[in-house]
C-alpha positions as CSV (number, residue, x, y, z in Angstrom):
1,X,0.0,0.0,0.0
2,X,1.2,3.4,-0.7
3,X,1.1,5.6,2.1
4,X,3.2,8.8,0.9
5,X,4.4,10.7,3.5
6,X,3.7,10.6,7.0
7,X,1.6,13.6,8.5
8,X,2.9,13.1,11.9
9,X,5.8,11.0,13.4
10,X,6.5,10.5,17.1
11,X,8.7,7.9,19.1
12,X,6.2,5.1,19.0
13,X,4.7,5.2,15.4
14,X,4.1,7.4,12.1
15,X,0.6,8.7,11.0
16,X,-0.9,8.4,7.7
17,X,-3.8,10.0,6.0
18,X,-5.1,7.5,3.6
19,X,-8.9,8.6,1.9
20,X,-10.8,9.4,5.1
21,X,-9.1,7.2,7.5
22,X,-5.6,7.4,9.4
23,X,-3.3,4.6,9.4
24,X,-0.9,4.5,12.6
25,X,1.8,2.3,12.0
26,X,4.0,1.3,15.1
27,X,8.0,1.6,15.1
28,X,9.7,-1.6,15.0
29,X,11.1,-1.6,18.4
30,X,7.5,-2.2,20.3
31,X,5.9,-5.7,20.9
32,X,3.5,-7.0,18.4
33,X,0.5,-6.9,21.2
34,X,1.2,-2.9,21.3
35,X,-1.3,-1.7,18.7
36,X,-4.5,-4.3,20.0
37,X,-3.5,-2.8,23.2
38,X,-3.8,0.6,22.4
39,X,-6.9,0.1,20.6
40,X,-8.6,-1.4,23.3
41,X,-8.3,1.9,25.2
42,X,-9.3,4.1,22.2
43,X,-12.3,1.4,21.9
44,X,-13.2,1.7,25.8
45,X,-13.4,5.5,25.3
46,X,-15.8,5.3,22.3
47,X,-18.2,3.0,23.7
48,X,-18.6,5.2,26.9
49,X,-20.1,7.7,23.9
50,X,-16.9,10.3,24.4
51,X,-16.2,12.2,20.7
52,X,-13.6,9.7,20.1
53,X,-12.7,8.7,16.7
54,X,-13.7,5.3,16.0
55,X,-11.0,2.1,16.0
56,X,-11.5,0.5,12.5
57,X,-9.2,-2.2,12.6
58,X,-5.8,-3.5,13.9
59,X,-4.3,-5.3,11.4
60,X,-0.2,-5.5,9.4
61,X,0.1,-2.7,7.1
62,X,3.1,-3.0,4.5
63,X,4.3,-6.2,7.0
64,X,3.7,-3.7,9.8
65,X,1.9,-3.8,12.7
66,X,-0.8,-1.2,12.7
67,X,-4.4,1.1,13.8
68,X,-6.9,2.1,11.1
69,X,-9.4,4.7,12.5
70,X,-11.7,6.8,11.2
71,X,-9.9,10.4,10.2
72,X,-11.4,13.5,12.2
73,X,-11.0,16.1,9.8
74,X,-10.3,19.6,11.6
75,X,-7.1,21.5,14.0
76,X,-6.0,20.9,17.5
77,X,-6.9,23.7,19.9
78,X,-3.5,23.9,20.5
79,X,-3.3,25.0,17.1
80,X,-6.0,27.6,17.2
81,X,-4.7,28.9,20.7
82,X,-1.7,29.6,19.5
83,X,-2.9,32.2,16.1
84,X,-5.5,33.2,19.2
85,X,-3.3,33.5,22.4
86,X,-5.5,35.7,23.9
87,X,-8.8,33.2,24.1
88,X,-6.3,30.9,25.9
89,X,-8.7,31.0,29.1
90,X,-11.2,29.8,26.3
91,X,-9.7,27.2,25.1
92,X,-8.8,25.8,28.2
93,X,-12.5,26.5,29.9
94,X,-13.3,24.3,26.7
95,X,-10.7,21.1,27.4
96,X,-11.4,21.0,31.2
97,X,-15.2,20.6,29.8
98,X,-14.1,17.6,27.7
99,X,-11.4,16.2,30.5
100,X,-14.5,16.0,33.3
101,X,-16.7,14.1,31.1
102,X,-13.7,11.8,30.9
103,X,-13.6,11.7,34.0
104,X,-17.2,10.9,35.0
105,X,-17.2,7.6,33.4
106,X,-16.5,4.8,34.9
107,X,-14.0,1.8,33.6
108,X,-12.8,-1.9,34.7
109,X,-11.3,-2.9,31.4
110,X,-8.6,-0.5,31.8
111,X,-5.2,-1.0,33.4
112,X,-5.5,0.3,36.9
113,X,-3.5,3.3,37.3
114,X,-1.7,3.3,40.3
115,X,0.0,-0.3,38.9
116,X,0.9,1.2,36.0
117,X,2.8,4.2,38.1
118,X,4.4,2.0,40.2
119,X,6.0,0.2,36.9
120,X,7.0,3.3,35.9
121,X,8.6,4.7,38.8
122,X,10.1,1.4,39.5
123,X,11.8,1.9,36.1
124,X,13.4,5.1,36.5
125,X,17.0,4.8,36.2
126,X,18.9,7.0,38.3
127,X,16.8,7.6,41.0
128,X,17.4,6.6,44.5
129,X,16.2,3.4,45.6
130,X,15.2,5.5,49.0
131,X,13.1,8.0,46.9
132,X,11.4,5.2,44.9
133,X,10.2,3.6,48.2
134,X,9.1,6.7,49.6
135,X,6.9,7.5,46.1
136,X,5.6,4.2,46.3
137,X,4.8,3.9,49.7
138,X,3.0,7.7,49.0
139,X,1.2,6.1,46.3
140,X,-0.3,3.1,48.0
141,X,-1.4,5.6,50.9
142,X,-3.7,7.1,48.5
143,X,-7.3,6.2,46.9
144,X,-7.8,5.1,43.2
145,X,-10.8,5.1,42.0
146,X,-11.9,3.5,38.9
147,X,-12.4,6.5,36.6
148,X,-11.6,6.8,32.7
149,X,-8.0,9.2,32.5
150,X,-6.5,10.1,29.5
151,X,-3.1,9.9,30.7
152,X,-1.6,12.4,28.3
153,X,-4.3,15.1,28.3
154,X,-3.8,18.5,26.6
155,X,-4.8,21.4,23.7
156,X,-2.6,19.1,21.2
157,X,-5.0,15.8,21.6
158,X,-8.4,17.7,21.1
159,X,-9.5,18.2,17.4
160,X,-12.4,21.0,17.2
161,X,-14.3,19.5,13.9
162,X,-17.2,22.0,13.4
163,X,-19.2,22.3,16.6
164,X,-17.5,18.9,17.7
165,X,-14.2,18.3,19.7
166,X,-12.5,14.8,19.6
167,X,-10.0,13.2,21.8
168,X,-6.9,11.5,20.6
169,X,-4.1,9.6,21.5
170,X,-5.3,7.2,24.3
171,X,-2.4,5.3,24.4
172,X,-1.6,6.9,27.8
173,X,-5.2,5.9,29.3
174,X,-5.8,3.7,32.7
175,X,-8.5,3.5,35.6
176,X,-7.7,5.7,38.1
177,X,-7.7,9.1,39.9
178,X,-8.8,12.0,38.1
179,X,-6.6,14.0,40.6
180,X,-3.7,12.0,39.3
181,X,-4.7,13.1,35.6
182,X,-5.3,16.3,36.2
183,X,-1.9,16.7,37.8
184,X,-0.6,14.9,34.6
185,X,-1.8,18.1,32.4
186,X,-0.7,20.6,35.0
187,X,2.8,19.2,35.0
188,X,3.0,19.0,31.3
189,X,1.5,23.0,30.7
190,X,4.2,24.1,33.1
191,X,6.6,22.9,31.2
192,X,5.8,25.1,28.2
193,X,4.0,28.0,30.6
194,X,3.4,28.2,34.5
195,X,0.7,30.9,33.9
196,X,-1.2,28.4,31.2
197,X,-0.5,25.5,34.4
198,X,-1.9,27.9,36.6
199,X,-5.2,28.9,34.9
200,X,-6.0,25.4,33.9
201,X,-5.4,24.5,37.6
202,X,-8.0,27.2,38.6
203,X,-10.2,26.9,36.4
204,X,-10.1,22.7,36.8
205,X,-10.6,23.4,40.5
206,X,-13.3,26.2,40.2
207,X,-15.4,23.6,38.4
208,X,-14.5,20.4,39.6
209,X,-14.7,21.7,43.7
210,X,-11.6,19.9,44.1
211,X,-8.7,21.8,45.8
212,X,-5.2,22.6,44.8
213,X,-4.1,20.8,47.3
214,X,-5.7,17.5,46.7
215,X,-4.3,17.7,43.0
216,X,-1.4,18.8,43.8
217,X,-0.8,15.7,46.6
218,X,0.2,13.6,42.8
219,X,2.7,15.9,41.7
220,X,6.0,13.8,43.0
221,X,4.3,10.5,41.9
222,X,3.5,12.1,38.4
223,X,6.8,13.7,37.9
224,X,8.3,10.6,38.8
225,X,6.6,8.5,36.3
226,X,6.8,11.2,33.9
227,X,10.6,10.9,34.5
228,X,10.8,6.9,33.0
229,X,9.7,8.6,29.8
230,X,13.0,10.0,28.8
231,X,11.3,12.7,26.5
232,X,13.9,14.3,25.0
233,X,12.4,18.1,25.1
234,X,12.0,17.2,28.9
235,X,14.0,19.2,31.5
236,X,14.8,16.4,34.4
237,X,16.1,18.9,36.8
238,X,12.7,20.4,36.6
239,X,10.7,17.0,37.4
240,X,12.5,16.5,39.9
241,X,12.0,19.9,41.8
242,X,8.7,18.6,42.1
243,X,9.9,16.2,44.5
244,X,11.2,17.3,48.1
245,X,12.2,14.6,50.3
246,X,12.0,15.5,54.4
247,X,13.4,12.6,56.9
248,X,11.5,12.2,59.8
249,X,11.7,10.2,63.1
250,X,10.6,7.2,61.7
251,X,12.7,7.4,58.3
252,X,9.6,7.8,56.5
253,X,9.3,10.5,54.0
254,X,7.2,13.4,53.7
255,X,6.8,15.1,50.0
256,X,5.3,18.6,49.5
257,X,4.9,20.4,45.9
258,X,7.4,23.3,45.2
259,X,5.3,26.0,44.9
């Protein structure tokens, strides 16, 4: 099949627009069950009746493994925020919309997310075996419910088609705490802008009638995880500011978010 050129390319796989559907083809170095897995998320979030495009097939494309979904024609918000920087707070009012219907639905097929943290944390290289007990300990102390997260939820993954907004890239997605998602985005925003992390917090918490606090309690968990990424555009030294470590009597630790 001829595929042309790819219209987007990450570390994982290479997109293609073929007639109206989009062909994801997965790099080489993944397992073969990679692509049925991520399509079971993106097939879990379209049966709960989210704007999702639809999962078409999974199937070896050109002696690759691959996705066929249905093609959402249409831009990212990211891409209208940013020829429209001033309707930011709109844009975001819109996404934090979409993210709490997410939210409301509830899952069991999904991986639970506080198993898939702890795999990631435990896979940090680099990191002190102390301050990977301490984050896990943290992370069994607190409760995960089973709610539908994204995982890897910003402007960038929403498509505005018409009057309609869809949500991509579920590969990221588990069963969890919206808190713990929420946190997710808040991390990833103040990477490129505090003051764009900040509103999205408020305006999360104005509607949500969660605190900044309570979200906040993920941010060392989430940084860590976030860490066993190895992103290349990612600054480690800032992750890891997220994470204080206080000894007390008892050689426990105590985390707090840098403010």
């Amino acid at each position: 099949m001829n595929l042309g050129e790819p219209i987007a390319s990450g570390n994982t796989a290479n997109i293609y627009l073929c007639g109206n559907k989009i062909i994801k083809i997965f790099k080489d170095h993944l397992p073969d069950t990679e692509p049925e897995y991520e399509a079971r998320k993106q097939r879990v979030a379209y049966g709960s009746g989210l704007r999702v495009p639809n999962v078409i097939d999974v199937r070896n494309v050109n002696g690759k493994q691959a996705i066929i979904m249905e093609y959402v024609e249409g831009v990212t918000l990211g891409e209208l925020w940013m020829k429209n920087m001033e309707q930011v707070e709109s844009f975001l009012t819109m996404s934090v919309d979409i993210q709490m219907e997410i939210h409301h639905v509830r899952v069991e097929a999904l991986e639970p997310m506080n198993v898939k943290l702890q795999r990631q944390i435990e896979s940090v290289k680099g990191l002190d075996k102390k301050i990977k007990g301490s984050l896990l300990k943290k992370l069994a102390s607190l409760n995960v419910e089973n709610r539908l997260c994204h995982g890897d939820f910003h402007l960038y993954n929403l498509i505005k088609s018409e009057e309609e907004v869809f949500i991509i890239d579920w590969v990221d997605a588990s069963a969890g705490d919206p808190r713990a998602d929420v946190c997710r985005t808040y991390i990833l925003y103040s990477q490129v802008s505090v003051d764009i992390a900040e509103l999205y917090l408020e305006l999360y918490c104005e509607k949500s009638g969660w605190t900044r606090t309570e979200i906040l309690e993920w941010a060392p968990i989430i940084a860590a995880a976030r860490l066993s990424e190895n992103v290349a555009t990612e600054d480690t030294k800032r992750l890891m500011n997220y994470i204080v470590m206080e000894e007390n009597n008892d050689e426990s630790s105590i985390f707090r978010v840098l403010e």
